[in-house]
C-alpha positions, 0 to 999 in steps of 0.5 A: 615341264608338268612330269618334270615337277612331278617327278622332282616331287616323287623323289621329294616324297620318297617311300613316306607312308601314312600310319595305320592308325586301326593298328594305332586303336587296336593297340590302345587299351580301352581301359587306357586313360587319357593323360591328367589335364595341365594347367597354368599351375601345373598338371592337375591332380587324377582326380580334378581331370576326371571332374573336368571330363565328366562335366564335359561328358554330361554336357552332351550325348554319350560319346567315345570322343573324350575318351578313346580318341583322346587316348589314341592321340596321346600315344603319338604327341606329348602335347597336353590338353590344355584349360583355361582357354578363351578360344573366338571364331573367326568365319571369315578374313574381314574378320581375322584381319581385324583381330590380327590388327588389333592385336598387333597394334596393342602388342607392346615386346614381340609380334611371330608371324608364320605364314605360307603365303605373305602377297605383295598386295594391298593386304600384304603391305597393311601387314608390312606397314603395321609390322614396321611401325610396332619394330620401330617402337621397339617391338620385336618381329619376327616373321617366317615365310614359305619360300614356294607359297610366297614364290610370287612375292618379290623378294624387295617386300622382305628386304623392306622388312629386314631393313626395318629391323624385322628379322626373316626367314624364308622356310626351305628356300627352293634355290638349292644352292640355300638348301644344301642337301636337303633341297626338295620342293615338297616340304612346306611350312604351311602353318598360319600363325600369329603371336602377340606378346605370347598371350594371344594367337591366331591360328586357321588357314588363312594366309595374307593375301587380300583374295581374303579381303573381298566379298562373297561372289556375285553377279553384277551386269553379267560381271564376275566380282573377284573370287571371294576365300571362304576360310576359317581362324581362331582367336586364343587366350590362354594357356595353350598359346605357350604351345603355338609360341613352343612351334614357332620358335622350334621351326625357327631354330630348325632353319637355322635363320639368325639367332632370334632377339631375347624377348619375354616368349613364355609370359605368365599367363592365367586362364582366360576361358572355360575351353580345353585346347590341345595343339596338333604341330606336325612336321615330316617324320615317320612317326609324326602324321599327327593330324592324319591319326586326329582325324581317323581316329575322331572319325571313329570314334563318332556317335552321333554327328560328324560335319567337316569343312576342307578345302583339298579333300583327297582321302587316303582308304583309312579315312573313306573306310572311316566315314563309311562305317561312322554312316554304317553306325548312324552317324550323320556325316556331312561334307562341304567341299570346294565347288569353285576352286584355284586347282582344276587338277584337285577338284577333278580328284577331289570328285574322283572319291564322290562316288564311294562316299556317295553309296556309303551315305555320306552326305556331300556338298560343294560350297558354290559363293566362295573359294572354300578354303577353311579346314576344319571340322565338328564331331558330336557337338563337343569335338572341334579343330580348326588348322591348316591341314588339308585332307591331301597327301601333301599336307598329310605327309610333307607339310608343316602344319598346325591344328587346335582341337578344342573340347567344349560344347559351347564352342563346338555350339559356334562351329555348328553355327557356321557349317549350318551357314556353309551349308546354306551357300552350298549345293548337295551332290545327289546320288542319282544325278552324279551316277550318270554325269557325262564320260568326260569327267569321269575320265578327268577324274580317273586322270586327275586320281593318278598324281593324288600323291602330289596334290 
């Protein structure tokens, strides 16, 4: 049954390839400046963009972020940077979880969930419960879920929800009879996003599941306490959130769902904070790898620090080439990677590129008190994203996804803050002790690399 699903998944996939992106760098003028900044009124003038990006620059260590990867990232999306942005971590789901609620009890014309996962558990019909008490006080929901990652939830928990005036779609049903001829398992609606009224939105990898509700794991009389999903959200105000509203609605149009309710989507909004936010959607397309081309490039263009947090790490060659030679120019390159994990297959090829990174001198560690199940990532204390990418070959070439890069010193500030705070319930891989692990991992490891294109 195993190499059946593989081989359903080797059609899915087809010949899709990950872009060169040093072709991409090589092709991008170094004279190439990165687009004007837009704004709540508009583009900003040549003159008011550079202003902005200066006083960035000066606000950290010399670096090729803002500008050369900026460039980069604008030849492939049309998304701008946008200003004027609040954007509020949250470290954990006992966190988000209170901020989607609060923001979904003060939602007064519409609430858009997305979601890969909706469980039928008890943070699921919290969710549920809140959603219909907005629908029945004439507040518009609209709510996307993922056919596969919601598999297990039964089928009742969504006819609940239509049936209180919510309207739903389930993204790319996995009955073929649904899909017509573009049935394939494959391609995922991923994303994780939550939209209130169009003036505040949640993004990260948190799905609504309550393996988000409990606490760090501990031992209590020989007793494991339920696994703990160490993840990671954010909170944003401001202009930038007409962008996730603009993915959600075209991922609506796209499967052809019922013609969505007339509500105030795109409201006036006004600068809510000082941080510049640009919205990373990806969708399969030959072209469209954006967060794959974020990431190489940003790697690339580090100078000083690159610390990354990603629960899937499966790496193409672009990417460990990339952290090599960002060590080989002195940047300090650490990763925290899942130690515990609902996947034995992906923690097997997870490891598999230990030994590379490892001799390269890239510091590595495994998150040992969770579930690490965050995505995101810090580079020279300015650069910063947060999403629902994983660093896997379905994520980077299947999957719907979504990411924030935020550009903001104070935020990046925040972000560093919380790997510091990973770092502390992780446990670093030493060079010496893994080189001479026992054989039978390695061969898990070798075996487990086979099918990284399906993991």
């Amino acid at each position: 049954m195993f190499f059946l699903f593989v081989s359903i998944l080797n059609l899915s996939n087809g010949c899709a390839t990950l872009p060169n992106v040093s072709e991409m760098i090589d092709e991008t003028p170094t004279s190439q400046k990165p687009r004007q900044i837009d704004s709540v009124k508009g583009l900003l003038s040549p003159k008011q963009s550079k202003a902005i990006m200066e006083r960035l620059k000066r606000s950290v260590a010399p670096t090729d972020i803002l500008e050369r990867h900026t460039a980069v990232v604008e030849s492939v999306t049309e998304n701008p940077i946008m200003k004027g942005n609040k954007v509020i971590l949250l470290a954990d789901g006992q966190a988000a979880y209170a901020a989607m609620f609060k923001a979904i009890q003060n939602a007064k014309d519409h609430i858009n969930l997305e979601s890969y996962i909706i469980e039928d558990d008890e943070t699921g019909r919290k969710f549920a419960d809140l959603l219909l008490q907005k629908q029945m006080k004439g507040v518009q929901v609209n709510v996307i879920y993922d056919s596969v990652g919601s598999m297990n939830t039964p089928a009742s928990f969504f006819q609940r929800l239509s049936d209180g005036g919510i309207q739903v779609i389930g993204f790319n049903s996995v009955n073929p009879m649904k899909s017509g001829s573009k049935w394939g398992l494959t391609h995922r609606d991923h994303r994780k996003i939550l939209i209130a009224d169009g003036k505040i939105a949640f993004i990260g990898g948190i799905n609504i599941s309550k393996v988000y509700s409990s606490t760090p794991f501990k031992r209590i009389k020989n007793e494991k306490a339920p696994i703990h999903w160490r993840d990671t959200d954010i909170q944003i105000e401001g202009p930038a959130v007409a962008e996730f509203q603009k993915l959600f609605l075209d991922t609506w149009q796209k499967q052809k769902g019922p013609v969505i309710s007339k509500r105030n989507y795109f409201p006036d909004l006004k600068e809510e904070g000082n941080a510049l936010v640009r919205v990373i959607g990806s969708t399969p397309g030959e072209t469209n790898r954006i967060p794959f081309i974020m990431y190489v490039s940003a790697i690339t263009f580090a100078e000083h620090s690159i610390h990354m947090t990603n629960s899937y790490f499966i790496p193409d060659y672009q990417i460990l080439k990339a952290l090599a030679d960002a060590v080989g120019r002195g940047v300090d390159v650490k990763i925290i990677l899942p130690g515990i994990t609902d996947s034995q297959l992906a923690l097997y090829a997870q490891r598999y590129h230990y030994s590379g990174l490892l001799k390269s001198g890239v510091k590595l560690y495994e998150h040992r008190t969770s579930l690490l199940h965050a995505k995101t990532a810090v580079v020279d204390k300015v650069w910063s994203t947060v999403g629902s990418t994983n660093m896997d070959y379905l994520s980077l070439l299947n999957n719907d996804e979504v990411n924030a890069v935020i550009l903001s010193h104070e935020f990046a500030v925040e972000m560093e803050k919380m790997f510091v705070s990973d770092l502390a319930d992780s446990m670093q891989i030493q060079w010496d002790e893994w080189k001479n692990r026992p054989l039978l991992p390695r061969v898990r490891e070798w075996f487990a690399n086979l099918f990284s294109n399906w993991l």
